[in-house]
ChimeraX commands (.cxc) that place a marker at each C-alpha (Angstrom):
marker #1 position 28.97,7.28,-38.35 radius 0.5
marker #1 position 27.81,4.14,-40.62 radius 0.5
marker #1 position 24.60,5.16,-39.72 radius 0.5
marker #1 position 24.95,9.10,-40.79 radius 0.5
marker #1 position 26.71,7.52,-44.33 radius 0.5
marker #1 position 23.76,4.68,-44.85 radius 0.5
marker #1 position 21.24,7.82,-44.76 radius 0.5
marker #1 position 22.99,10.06,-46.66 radius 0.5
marker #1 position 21.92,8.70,-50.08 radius 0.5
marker #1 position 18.47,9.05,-48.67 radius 0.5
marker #1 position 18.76,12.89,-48.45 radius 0.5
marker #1 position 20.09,13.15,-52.08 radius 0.5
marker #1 position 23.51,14.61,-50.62 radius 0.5
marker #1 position 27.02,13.22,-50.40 radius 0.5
marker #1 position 28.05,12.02,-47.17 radius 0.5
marker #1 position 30.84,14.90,-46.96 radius 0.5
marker #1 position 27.93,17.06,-46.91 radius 0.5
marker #1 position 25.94,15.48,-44.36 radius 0.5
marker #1 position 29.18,15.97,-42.42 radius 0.5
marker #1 position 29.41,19.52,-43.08 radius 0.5
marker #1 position 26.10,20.05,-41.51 radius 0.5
marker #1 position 27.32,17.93,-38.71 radius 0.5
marker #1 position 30.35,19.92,-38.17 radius 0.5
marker #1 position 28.20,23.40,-38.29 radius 0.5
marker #1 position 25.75,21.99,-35.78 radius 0.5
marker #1 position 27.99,20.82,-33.38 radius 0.5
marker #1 position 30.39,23.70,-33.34 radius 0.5
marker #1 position 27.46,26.54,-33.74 radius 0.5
marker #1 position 24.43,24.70,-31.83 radius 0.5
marker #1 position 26.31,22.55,-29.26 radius 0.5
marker #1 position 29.53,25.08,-28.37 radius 0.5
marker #1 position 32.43,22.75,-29.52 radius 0.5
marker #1 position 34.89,24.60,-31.36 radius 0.5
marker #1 position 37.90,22.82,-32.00 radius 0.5
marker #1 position 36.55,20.33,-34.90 radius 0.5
marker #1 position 38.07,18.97,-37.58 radius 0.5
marker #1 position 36.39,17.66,-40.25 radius 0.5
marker #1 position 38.20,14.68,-41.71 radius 0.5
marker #1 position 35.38,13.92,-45.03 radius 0.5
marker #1 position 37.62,13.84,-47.89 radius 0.5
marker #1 position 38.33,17.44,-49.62 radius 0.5
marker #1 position 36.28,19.16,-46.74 radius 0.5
marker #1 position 38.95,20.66,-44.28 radius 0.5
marker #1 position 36.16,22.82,-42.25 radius 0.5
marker #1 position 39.05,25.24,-41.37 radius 0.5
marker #1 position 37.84,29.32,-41.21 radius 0.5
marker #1 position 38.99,31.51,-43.83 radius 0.5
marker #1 position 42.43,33.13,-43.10 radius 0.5
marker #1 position 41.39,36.76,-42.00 radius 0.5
marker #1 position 44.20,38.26,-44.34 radius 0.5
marker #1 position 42.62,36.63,-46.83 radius 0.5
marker #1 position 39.19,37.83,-46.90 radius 0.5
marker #1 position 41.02,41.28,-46.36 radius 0.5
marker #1 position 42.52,41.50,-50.05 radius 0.5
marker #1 position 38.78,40.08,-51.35 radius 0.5
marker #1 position 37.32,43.22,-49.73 radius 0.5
marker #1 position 40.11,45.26,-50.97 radius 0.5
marker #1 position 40.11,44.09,-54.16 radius 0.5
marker #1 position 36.66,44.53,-54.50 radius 0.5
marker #1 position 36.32,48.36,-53.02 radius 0.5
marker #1 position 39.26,48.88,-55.69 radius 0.5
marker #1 position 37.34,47.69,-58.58 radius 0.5
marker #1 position 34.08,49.59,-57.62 radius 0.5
marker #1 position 31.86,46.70,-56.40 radius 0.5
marker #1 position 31.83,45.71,-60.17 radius 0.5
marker #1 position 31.62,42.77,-60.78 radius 0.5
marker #1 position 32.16,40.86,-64.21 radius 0.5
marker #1 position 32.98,37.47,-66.21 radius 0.5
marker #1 position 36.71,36.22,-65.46 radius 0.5
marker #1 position 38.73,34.53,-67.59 radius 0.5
marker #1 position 37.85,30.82,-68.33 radius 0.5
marker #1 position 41.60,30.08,-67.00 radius 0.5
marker #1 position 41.85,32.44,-64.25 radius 0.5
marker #1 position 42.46,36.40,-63.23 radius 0.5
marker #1 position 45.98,37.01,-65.22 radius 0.5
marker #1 position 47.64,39.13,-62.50 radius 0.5
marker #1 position 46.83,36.02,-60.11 radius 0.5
marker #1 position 48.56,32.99,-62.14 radius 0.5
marker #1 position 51.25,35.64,-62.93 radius 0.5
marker #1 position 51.38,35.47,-58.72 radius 0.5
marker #1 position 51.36,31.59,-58.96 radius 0.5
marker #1 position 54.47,31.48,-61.48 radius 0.5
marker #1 position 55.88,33.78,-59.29 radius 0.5
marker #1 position 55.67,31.24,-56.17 radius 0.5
marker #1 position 56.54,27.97,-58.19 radius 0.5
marker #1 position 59.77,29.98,-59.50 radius 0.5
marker #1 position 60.66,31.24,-56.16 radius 0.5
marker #1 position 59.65,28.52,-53.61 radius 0.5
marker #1 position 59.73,25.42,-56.12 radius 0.5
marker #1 position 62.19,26.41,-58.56 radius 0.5
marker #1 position 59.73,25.79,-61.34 radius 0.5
marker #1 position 59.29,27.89,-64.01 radius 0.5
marker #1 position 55.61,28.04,-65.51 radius 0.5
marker #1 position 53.95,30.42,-68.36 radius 0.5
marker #1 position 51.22,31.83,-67.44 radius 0.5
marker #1 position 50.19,33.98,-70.84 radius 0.5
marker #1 position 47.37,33.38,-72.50 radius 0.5
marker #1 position 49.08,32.03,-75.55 radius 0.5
marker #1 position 50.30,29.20,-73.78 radius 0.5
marker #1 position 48.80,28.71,-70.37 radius 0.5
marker #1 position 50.78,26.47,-68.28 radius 0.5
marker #1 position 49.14,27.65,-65.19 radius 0.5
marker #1 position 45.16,27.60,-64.70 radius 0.5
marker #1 position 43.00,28.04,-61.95 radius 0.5
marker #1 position 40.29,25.49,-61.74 radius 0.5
marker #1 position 37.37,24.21,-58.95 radius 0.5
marker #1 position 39.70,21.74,-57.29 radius 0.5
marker #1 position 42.02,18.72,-58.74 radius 0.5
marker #1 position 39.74,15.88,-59.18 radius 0.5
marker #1 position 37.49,18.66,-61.76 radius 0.5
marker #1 position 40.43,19.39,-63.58 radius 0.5
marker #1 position 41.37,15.87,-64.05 radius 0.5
marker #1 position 37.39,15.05,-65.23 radius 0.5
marker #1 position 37.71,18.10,-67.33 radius 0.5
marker #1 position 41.25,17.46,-68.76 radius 0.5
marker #1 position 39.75,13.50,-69.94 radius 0.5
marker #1 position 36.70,14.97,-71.28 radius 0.5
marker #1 position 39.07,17.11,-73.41 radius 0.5
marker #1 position 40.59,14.26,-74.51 radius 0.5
marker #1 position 37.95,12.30,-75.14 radius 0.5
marker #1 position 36.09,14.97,-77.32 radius 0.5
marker #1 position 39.81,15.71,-78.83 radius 0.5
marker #1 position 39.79,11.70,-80.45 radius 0.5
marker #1 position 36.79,12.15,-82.55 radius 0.5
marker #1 position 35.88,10.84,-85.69 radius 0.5
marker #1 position 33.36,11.52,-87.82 radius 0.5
marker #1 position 32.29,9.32,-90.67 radius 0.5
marker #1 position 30.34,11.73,-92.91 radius 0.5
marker #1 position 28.79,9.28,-95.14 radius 0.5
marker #1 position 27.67,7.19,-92.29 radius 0.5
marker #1 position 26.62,10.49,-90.20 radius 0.5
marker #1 position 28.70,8.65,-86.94 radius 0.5
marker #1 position 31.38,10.15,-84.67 radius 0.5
marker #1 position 33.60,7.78,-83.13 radius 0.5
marker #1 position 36.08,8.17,-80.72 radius 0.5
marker #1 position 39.55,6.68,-79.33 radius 0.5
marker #1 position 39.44,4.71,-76.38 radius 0.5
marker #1 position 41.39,6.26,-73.17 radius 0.5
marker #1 position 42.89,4.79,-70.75 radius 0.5
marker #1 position 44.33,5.85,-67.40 radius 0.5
marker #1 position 47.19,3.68,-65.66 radius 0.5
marker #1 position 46.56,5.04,-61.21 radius 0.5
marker #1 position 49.20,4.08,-58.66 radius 0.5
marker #1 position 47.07,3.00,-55.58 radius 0.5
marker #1 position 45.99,3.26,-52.89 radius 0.5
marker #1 position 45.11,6.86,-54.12 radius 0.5
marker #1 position 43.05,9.74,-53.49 radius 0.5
marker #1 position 39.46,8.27,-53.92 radius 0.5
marker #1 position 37.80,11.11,-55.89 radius 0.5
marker #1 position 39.53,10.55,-59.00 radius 0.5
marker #1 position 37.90,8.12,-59.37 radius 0.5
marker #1 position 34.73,9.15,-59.21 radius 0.5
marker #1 position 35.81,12.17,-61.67 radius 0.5
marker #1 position 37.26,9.43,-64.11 radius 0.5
marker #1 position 33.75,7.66,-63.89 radius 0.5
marker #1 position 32.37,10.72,-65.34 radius 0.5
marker #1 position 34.80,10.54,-68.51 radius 0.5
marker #1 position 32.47,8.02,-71.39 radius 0.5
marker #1 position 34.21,4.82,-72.19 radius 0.5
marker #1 position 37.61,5.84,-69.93 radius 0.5
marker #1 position 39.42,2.60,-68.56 radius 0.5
marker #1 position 41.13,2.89,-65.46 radius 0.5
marker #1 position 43.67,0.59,-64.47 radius 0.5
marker #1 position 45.51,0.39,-61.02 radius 0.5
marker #1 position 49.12,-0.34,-60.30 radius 0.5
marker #1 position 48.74,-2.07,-56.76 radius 0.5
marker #1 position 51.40,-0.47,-53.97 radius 0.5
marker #1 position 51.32,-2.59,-51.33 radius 0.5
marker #1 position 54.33,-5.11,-52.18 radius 0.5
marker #1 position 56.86,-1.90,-52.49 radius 0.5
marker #1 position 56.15,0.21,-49.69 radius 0.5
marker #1 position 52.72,1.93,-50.81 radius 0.5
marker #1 position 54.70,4.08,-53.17 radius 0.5
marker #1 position 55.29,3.52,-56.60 radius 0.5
marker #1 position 58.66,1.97,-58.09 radius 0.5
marker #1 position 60.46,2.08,-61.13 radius 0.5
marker #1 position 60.27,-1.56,-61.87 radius 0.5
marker #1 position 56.57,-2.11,-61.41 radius 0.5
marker #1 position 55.72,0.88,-63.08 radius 0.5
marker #1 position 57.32,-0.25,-66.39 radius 0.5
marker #1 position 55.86,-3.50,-66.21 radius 0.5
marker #1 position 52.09,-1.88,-65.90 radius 0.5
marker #1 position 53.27,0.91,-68.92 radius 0.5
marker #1 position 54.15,-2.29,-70.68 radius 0.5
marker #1 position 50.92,-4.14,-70.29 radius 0.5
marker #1 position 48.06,-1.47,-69.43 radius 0.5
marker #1 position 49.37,0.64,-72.43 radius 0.5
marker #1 position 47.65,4.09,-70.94 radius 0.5
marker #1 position 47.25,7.10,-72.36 radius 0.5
marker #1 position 47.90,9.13,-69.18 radius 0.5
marker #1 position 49.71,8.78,-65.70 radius 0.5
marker #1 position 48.51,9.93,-62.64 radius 0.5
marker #1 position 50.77,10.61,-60.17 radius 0.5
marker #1 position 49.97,11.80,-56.36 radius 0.5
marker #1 position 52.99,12.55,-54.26 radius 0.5
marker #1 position 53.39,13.26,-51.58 radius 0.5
marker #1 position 50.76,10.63,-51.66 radius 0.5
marker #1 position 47.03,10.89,-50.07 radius 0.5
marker #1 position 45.87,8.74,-48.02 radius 0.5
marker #1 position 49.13,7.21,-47.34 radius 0.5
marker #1 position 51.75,9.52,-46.65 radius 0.5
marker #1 position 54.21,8.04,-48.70 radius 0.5
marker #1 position 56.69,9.90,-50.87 radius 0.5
marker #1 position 59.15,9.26,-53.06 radius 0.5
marker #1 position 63.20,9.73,-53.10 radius 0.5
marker #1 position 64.89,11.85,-55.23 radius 0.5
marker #1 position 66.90,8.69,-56.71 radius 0.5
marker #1 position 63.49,7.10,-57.35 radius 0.5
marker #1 position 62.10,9.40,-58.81 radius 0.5
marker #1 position 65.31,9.41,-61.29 radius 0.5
marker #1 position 64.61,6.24,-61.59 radius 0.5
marker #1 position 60.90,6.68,-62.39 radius 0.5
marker #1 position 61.82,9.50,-64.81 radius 0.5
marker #1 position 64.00,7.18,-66.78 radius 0.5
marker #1 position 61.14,4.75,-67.30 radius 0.5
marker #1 position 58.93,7.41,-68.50 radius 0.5
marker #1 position 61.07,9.09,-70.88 radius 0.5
marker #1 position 61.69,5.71,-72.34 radius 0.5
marker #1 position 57.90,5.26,-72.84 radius 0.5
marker #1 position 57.32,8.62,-74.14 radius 0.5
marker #1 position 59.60,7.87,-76.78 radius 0.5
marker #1 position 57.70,5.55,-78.10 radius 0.5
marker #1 position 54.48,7.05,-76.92 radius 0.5
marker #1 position 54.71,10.91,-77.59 radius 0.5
marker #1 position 51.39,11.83,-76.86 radius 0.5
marker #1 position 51.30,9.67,-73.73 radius 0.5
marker #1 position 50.49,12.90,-70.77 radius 0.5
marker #1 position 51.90,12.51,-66.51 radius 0.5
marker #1 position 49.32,14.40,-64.78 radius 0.5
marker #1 position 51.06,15.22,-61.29 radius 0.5
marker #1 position 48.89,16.12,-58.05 radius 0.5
marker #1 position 51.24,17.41,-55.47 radius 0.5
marker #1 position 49.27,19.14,-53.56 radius 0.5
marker #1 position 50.34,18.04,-50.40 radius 0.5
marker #1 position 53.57,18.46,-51.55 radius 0.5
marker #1 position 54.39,22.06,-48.74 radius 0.5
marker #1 position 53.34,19.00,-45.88 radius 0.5
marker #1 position 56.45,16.80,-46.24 radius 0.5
marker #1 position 58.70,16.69,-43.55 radius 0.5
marker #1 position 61.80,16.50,-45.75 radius 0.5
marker #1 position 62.72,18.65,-48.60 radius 0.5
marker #1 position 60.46,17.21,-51.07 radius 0.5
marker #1 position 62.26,17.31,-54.91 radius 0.5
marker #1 position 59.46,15.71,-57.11 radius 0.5
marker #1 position 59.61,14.32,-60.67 radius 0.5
marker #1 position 59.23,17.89,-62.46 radius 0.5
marker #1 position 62.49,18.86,-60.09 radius 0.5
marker #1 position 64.71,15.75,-61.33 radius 0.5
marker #1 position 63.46,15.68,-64.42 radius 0.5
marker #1 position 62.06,19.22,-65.66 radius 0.5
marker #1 position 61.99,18.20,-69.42 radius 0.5
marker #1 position 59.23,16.23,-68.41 radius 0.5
marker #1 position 57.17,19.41,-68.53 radius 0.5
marker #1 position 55.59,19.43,-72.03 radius 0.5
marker #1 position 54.43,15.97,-71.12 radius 0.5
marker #1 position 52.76,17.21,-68.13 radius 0.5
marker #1 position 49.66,18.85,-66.13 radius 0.5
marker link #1:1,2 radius 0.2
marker link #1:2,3 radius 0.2
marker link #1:3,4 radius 0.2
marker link #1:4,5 radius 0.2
marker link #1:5,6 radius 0.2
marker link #1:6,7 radius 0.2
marker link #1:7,8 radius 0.2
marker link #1:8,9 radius 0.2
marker link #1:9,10 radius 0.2
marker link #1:10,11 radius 0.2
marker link #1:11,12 radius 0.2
marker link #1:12,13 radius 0.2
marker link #1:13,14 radius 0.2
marker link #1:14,15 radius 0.2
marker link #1:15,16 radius 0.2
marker link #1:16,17 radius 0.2
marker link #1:17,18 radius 0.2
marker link #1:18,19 radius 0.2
marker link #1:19,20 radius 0.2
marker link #1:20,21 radius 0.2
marker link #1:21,22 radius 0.2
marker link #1:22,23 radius 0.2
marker link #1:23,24 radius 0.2
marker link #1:24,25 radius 0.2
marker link #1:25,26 radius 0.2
marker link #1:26,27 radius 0.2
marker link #1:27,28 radius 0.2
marker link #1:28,29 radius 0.2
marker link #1:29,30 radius 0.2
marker link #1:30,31 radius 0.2
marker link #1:31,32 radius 0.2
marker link #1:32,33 radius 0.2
marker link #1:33,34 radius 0.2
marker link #1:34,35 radius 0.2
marker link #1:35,36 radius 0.2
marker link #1:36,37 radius 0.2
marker link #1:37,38 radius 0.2
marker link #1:38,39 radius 0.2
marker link #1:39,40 radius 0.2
marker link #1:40,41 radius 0.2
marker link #1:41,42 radius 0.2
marker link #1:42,43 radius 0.2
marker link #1:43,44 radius 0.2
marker link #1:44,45 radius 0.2
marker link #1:45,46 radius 0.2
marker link #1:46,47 radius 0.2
marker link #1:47,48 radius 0.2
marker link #1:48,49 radius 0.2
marker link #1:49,50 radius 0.2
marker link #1:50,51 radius 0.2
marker link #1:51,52 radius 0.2
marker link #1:52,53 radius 0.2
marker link #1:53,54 radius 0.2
marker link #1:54,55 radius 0.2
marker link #1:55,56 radius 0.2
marker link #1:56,57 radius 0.2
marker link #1:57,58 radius 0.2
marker link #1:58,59 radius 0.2
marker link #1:59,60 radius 0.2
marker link #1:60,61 radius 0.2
marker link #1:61,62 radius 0.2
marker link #1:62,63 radius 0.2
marker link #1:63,64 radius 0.2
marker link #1:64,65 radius 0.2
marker link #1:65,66 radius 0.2
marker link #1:66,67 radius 0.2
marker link #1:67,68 radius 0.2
marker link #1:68,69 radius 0.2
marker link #1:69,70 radius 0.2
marker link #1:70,71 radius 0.2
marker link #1:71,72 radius 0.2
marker link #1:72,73 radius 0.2
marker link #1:73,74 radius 0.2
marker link #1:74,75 radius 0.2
marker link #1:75,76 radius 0.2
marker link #1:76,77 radius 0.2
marker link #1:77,78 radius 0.2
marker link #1:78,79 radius 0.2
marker link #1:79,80 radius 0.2
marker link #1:80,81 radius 0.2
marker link #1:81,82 radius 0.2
marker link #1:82,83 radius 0.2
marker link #1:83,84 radius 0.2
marker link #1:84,85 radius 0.2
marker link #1:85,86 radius 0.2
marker link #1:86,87 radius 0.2
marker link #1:87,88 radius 0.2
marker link #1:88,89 radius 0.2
marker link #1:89,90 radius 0.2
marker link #1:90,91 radius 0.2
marker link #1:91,92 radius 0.2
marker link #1:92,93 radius 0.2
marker link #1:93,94 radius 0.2
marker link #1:94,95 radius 0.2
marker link #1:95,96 radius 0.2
marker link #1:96,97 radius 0.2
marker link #1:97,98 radius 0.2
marker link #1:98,99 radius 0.2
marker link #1:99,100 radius 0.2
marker link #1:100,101 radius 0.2
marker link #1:101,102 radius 0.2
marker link #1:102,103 radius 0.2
marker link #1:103,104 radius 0.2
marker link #1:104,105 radius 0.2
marker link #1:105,106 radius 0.2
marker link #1:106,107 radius 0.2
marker link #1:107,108 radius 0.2
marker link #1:108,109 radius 0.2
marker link #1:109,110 radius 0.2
marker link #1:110,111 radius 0.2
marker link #1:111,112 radius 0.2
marker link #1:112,113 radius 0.2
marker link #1:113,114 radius 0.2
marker link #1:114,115 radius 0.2
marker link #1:115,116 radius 0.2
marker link #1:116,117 radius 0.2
marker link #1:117,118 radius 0.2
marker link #1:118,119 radius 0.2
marker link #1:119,120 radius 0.2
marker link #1:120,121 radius 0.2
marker link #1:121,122 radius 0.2
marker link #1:122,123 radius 0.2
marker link #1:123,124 radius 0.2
marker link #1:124,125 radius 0.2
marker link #1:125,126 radius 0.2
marker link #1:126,127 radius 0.2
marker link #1:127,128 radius 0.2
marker link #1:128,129 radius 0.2
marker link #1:129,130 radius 0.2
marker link #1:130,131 radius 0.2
marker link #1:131,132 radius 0.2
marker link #1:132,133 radius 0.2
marker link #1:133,134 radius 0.2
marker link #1:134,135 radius 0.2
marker link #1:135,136 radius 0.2
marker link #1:136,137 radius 0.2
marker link #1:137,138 radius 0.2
marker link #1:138,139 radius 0.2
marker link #1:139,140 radius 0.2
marker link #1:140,141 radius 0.2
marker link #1:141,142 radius 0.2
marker link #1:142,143 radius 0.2
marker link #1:143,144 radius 0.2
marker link #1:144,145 radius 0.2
marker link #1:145,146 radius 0.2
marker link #1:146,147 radius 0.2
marker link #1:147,148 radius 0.2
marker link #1:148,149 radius 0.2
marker link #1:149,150 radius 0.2
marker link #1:150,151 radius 0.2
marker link #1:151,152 radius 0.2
marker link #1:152,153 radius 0.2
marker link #1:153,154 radius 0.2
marker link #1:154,155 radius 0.2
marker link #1:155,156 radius 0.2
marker link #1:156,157 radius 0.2
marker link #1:157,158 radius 0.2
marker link #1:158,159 radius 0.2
marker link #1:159,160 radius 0.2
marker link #1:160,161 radius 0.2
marker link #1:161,162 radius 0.2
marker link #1:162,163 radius 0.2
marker link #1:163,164 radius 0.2
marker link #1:164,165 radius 0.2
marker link #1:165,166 radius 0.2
marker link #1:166,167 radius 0.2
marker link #1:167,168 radius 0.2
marker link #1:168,169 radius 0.2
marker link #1:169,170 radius 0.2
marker link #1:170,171 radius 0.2
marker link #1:171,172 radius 0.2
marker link #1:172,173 radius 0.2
marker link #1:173,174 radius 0.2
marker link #1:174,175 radius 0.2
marker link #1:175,176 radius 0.2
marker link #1:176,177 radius 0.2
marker link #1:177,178 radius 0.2
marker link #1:178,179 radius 0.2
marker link #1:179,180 radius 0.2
marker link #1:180,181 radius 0.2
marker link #1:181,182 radius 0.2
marker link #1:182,183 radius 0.2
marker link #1:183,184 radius 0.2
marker link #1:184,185 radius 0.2
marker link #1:185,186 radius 0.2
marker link #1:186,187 radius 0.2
marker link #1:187,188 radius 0.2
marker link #1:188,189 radius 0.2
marker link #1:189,190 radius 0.2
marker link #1:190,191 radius 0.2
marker link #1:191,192 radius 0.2
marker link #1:192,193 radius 0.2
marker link #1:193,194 radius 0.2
marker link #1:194,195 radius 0.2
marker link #1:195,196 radius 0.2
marker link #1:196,197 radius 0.2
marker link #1:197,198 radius 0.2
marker link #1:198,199 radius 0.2
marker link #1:199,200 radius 0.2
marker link #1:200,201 radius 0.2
marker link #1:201,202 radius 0.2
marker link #1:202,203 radius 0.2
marker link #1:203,204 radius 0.2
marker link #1:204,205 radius 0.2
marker link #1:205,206 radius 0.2
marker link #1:206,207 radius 0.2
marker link #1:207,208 radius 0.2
marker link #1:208,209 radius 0.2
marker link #1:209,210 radius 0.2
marker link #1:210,211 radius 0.2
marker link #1:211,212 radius 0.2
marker link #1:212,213 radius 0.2
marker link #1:213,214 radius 0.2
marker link #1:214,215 radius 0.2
marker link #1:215,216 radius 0.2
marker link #1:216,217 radius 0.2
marker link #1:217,218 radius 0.2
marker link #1:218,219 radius 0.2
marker link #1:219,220 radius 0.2
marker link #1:220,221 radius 0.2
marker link #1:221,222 radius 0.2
marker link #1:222,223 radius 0.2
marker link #1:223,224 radius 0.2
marker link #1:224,225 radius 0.2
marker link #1:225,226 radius 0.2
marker link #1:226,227 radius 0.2
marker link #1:227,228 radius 0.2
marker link #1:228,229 radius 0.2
marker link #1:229,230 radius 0.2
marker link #1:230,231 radius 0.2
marker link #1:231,232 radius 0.2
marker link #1:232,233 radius 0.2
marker link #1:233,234 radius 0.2
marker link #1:234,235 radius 0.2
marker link #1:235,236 radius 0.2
marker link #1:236,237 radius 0.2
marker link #1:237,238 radius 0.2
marker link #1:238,239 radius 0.2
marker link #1:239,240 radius 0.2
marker link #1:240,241 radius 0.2
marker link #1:241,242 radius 0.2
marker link #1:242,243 radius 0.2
marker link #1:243,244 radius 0.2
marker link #1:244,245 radius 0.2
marker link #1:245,246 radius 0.2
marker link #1:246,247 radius 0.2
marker link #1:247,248 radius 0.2
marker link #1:248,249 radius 0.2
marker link #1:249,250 radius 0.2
marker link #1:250,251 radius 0.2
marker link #1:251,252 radius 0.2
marker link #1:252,253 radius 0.2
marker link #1:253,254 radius 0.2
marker link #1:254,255 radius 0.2
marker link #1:255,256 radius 0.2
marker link #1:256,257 radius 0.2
view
């Protein structure tokens, strides 16, 4: 395996790629079928059948035609999303085009690139008589160890600085106390927060995340602009009933993506 990863750079491709091919080969050229491919973001499992039923329906339905979507996403489908989060999260989400709380993008770690390049455009300042634009500084406060993609997405963001708020002394999860102490001295701009937590497992309580939710509203209040940017995708995995910070804390919302 360090040998397929050492070559990979060679063949201008990223190494989940090369295992991608890997995968395919084996399973198509060598007759094993039951593999899993653990490169990060790259499941390998087939298409749900029921799935690829409703693309062919909705396709025959429209006439074959196809056209430009919108930049956010198919209304009638995020209207289906805010129906799920109400019914199977209890969260309630707009999904108009007024105010879009819900958006379908290509995969978390592009909308958190894409959501810091917004940012980053969004501080400018331009000094007319000088002919200069300028911007803020941003900086991003990560709990770790975390998912590794973001970040190579944040590396993609000019001038962001990322600092980490080690895990390993409280469990590999994040804690109230440490977290104020980082807000304190890293002074971010943004949050991100991945729980049910990848690579580790880890999750959080419902009493700590009341606790963490205390800590944040306190720094929001002096920080209004100061955005949580919650990844819970693996949040359907837990073994538990999993009640997250939005659930303890919903006026957290406008402060979040």
């Amino acid at each position: 395996m360090s040998n397929l990863e050492s070559e990979s750079p060679k063949l201008n491709r990223p190494f989940t790629a090369v295992l991608n091919d890997l995968q395919k080969h084996l399973r198509d050229k060598q007759g094993y079928k039951d593999i899993i491919n653990l490169g990060l973001g790259n499941p390998g499992t087939p298409v749900d059948p029921a799935l690829l039923k409703l693309l062919h329906q909705d396709i025959r339905e429209n006439g074959g035609i196809s056209r430009y979507g919108s930049s956010i996403g198919d209304p009638s489908t995020r209207k289906t999303i805010a129906d799920f989060m109400l019914k199977v999260r209890e969260t309630p989400y707009q999904f108009d085009d007024n105010c879009p709380q819900i958006a379908i993008t290509g995969g978390i770690t592009g909308t958190i690139k894409e959501y810091f390049v917004g940012l980053y455009n969004k501080s400018a300042h331009v000094d007319e008589e000088k002919g200069k634009v300028t911007h803020d500084r941003l900086s991003v406060l990560v709990p770790t160890p975390a998912y590794a993609w973001y970040f190579d997405a944040l590396s993609k963001v000019p001038g962001i600085k990322v600092d980490k708020l080690d895990t390993s002394n409280t469990a590999w999860k994040l804690d109230a106390k440490s977290l104020e102490t980082s807000l304190k001295q890293s002074k971010p701009d943004a949050l991100i927060l991945n729980y049910p937590c990848n690579p580790t497992g880890q999750d959080l309580t419902e009493g700590e995340w009341r606790a963490v939710a205390v800590v944040l509203k306190e720094h929001i209040k002096a920080n209004p602009e100061f955005r949580i940017v919650l990844d819970n995708s693996y949040k359907d995995l837990s073994f538990s009933p999993h009640k997250g910070l939005l659930e303890v804390a919903p006026e957290l919302m406008q402060h979040s993506i």
